[in-house]
N, C-alpha and C positions, 0 to 999 in steps of 0.2 A: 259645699262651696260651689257658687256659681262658675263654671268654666267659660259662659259666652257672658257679651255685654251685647246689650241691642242698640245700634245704634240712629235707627229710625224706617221708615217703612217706605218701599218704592213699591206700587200697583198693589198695595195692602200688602205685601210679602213685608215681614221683619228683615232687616238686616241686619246680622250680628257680626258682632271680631270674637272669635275663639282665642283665649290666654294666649296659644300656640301664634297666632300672627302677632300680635303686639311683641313677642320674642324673637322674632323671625325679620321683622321691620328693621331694626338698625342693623341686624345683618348682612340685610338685601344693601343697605347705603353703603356699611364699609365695602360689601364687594364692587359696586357699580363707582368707588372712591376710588379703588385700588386697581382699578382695570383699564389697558389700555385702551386707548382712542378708541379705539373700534366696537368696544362695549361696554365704556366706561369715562371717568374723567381723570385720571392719575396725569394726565398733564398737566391739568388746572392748577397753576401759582398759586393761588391763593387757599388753604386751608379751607377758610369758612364759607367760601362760596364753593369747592371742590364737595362739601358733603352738604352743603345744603341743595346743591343738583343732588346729589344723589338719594338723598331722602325725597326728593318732588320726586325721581323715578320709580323710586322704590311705591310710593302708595300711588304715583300714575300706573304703575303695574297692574298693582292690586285692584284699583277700579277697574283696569281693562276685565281682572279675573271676574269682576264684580259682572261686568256687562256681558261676560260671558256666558254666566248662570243665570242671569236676569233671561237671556236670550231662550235656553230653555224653559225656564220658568211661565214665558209668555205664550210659547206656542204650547207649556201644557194647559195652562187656563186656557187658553181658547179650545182644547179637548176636554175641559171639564174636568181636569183633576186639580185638587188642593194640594197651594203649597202650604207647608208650617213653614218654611223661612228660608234662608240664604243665611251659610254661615264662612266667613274665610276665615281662614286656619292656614299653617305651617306648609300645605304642600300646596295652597291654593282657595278654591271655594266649593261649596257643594251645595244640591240644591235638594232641600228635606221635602217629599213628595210623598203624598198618601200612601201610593201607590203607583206602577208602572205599567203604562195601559197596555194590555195583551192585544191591541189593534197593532198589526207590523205597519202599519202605513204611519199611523199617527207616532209610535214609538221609534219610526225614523228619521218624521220630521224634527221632532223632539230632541234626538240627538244630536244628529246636522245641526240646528241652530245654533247652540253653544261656539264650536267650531267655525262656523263661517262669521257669526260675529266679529271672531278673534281676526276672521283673512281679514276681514273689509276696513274694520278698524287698522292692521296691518298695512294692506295697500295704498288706505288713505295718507298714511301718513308718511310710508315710502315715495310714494310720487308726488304728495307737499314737497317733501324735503329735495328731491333732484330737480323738482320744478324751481323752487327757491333757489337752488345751488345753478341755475342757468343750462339745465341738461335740455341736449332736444330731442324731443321724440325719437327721432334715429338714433339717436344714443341712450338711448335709455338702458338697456341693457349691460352698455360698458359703463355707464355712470355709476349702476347699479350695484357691480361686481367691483368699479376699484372703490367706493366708498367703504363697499365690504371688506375690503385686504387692510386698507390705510384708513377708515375711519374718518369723521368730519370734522374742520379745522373749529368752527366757529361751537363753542359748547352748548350754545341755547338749542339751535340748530338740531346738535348732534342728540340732546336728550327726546327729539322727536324722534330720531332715527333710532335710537337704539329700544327705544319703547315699538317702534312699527317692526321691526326686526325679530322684537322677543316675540308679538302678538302674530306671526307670521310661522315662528315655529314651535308656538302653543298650537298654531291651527292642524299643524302634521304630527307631533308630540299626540295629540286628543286623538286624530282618525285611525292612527295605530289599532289594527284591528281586536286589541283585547280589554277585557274588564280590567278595572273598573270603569278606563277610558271611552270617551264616547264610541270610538272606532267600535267597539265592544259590543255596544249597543245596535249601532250602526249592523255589524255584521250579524248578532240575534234578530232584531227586524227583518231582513234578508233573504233568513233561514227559517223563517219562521212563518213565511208567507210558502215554502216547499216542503215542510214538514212539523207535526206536534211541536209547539210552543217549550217542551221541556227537552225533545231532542235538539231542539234548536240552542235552546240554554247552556245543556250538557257540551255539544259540537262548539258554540262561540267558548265557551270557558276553557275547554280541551287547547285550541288555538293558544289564547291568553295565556297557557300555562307553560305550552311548548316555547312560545314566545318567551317568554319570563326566563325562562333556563338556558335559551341560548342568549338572551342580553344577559343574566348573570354571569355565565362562563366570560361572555367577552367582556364584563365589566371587573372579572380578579383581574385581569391581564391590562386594563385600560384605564380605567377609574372607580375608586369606591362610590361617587355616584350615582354610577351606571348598576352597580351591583344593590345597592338602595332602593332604586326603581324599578326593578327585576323583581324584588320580594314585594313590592308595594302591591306591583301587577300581579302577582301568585297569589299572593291574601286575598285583594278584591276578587281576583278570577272565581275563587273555591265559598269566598261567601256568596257571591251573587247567586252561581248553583246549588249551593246549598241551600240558601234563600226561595229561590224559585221551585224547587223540589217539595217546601215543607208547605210553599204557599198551594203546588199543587195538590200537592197529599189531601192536604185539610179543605181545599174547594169542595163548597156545597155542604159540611158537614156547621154544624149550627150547635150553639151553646149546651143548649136543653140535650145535647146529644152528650156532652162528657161532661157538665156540670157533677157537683156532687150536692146532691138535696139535703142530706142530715148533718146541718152544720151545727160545730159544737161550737160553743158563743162563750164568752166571758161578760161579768158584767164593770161598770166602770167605778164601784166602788170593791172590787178586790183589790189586794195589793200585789203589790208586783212577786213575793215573795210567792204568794197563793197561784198566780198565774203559770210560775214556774213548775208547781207541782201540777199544774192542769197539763202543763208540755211534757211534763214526764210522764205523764198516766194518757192522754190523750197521740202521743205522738207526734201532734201541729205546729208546724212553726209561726204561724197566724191565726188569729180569731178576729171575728166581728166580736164589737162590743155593743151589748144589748140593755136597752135601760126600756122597761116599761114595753115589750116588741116591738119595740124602733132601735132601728141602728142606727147611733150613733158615733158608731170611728171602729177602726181598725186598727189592732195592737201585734207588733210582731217580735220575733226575738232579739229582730236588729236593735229595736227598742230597749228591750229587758237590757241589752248588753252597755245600755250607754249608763245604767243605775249600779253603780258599785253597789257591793256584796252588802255589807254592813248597813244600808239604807232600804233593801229589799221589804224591807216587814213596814216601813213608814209610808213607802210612796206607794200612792195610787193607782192603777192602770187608767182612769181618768188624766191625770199626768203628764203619763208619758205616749197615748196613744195618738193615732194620725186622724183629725177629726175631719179632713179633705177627703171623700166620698167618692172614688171612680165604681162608674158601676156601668153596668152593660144589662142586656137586655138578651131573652130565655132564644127569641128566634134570630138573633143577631150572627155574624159568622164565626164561627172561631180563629180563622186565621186572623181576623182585626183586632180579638180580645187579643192575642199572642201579636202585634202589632203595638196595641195600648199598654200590655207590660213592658214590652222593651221600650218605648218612647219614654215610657212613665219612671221606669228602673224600679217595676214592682214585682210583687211574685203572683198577687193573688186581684180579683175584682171582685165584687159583690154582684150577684145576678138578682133585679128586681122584678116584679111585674106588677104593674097598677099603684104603684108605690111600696109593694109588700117585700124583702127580700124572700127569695124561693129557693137560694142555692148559695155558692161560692164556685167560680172558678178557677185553678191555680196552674201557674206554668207547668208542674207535675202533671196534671191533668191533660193537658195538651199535650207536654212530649210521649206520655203515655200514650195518646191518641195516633200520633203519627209513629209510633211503633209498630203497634196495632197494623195498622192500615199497609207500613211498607210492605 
């Protein structure tokens, strides 16, 4: 089942809505329905124009989130790194990146952007709004802070104000110095220009974590939340490290290095029944299937599991196998191969050379590898 839908492409980047925003959308309207002036329209008389502000805020949010990520996404293409996409989801958007370029300079700018997007768009449309509303310069300040207390009388108005407001403290929300937030990044950049790229990793994640534990304690006591966004920052803190450690491990080590060459193969007219007794005597949860010494697909257990028992002796492994071909190449890195199963949600790739397969490589194989090596 597809979880994203793509909904068309800005500077060649996909932009997708993850199932998770589409459930998250009328959400956002009932709260921004039900919320006073000041962040909201629950004054608005009328019903139908009351949530239909509020749905225009709700996806004017979500583009701002949109131009957020876009922001990063620009200044990484112009470092050279590939995005796969832009996806918003449930807490926001995220921006799907090759890779995270170990230049601290380029990997700060990269960060910053997202975040100051969020001020400028903020600013812009806090000072439309007091400028419309007759504030003057000298007062800008005090205009600032009672619109903040009391909120703005006119609703059209007020849906600019409450949109530059949020994108105002998205922008201090983000520079928070821990993962998964940009601050996160921000601060590994930092540290990373004064010390190894993985002490730096380990030292921003450490922060992120301590962070995380004192907003959780203040979030039993204040708001669940605050206690929500505590674990969110704890998770991303300990993947990112964890992330960053396997990518360093396996730097410089290359396929041909943990390949396995004697690969046992099935052919595409066994039946499933037959294939099953190969996994019991062979041990493999996957095989390439081999017709004539060409590979033609890859058969795995997830497969077998979809053919009831009773059917097993009829069907084919022709059938039920994956005739879609990711393969990699013998001098390629390994950490990319273990990049392309997780993107892909596979276990195994086919290693070729000259068109010939020469091997298999399998998630097994890699974690094996950075066993090894720690």
């Amino acid at each position: 089942m597809k979880t994203s839908i793509q909904i068309g492409k800005i500077m060649d980047i996909p932009i997708k809505l993850h199932i998770t925003f589409l459930l998250i959308l009328p959400v956002f309207a009932w709260i921004f329905a039900n919320n006073d002036p000041r962040f909201g329209f629950n004054d608005v008389g009328l019903t139908t124009f009351r949530y239909a502000l509020s749905l225009f805020a709700s996806i004017s949010l979500f583009v701002c989130v949109l131009l957020h990520e876009l922001g990063h996404s620009y200044v990484a293409k112009k470092a050279g790194v590939n995005i796969q996409g832009i996806t918003l989801f449930l807490f926001g958007g995220v921006s799907s990146m090759e890779e995270i370029p170990r230049n601290p300079r380029t990997e700060l700018k990269m960060a910053l952007a997202g975040p100051l997007v969020s001020l400028v768009i903020g600013f812009i449309l806090i000072i439309g709004v007091l400028m419309v509303n007759g504030a003057a310069v000298d007062e800008f300040l005090t205009a600032f802070i009672q619109n903040l207390m009391i909120g703005i009388k006119d609703p059209y108005i007020r849906l600019f104000w409450v949109i530059g407001i949020i994108n105002v403290i998205l922008f201090f929300f983000n520079i928070l110095p821990a993962f998964p937030m940009d601050g996160g990044r921000v601060l590994r950049a930092w540290l990373a220009g004064r010390m190894p790229y993985i002490q730096a990793t380990r030292t921003a994640a450490s922060i992120g974590k301590m962070f995380a534990i004192v907003m959780g304690i203040f979030g039993i006591f204040v708001s669940i939340w605050l206690l929500l966004i505590a674990f969110f920052i704890y998770i991303g803190a300990s993947e990112e490290e964890k992330s960053t450690e396997v990518s360093v491990i396996l730097e410089g080590l290359k396929i041909k290095d943990i390949m396995t060459r004697d690969v046992a193969t099935v052919r595409s007219g066994n039946t499933v029944e037959e294939l099953v007794d190969i996994m019991f005597r062979m041990k493999h949860m996957g095989y390439p299937v081999m017709d004539d010494s060409e590979v033609i697909g890859v058969v795995t257990f997830t497969d077998v599991q979809r053919v009831p028992k009773e059917e097993r002796k009829n069907v084919k492994v022709s059938q039920i196998m994956t005739k879609e071909l990711i393969t990699t190449k013998e001098d390629d890195e390994a950490v990319a191969a273990l990049k392309l199963m997780t993107t892909k949600n596979i276990g195994r790739i086919i290693v070729k050379k000259e068109g010939k397969m020469t091997g298999i490589v399998s998630r097994t194989d890699i974690l094996r590898a950075i066993q090894l090596l720690e």
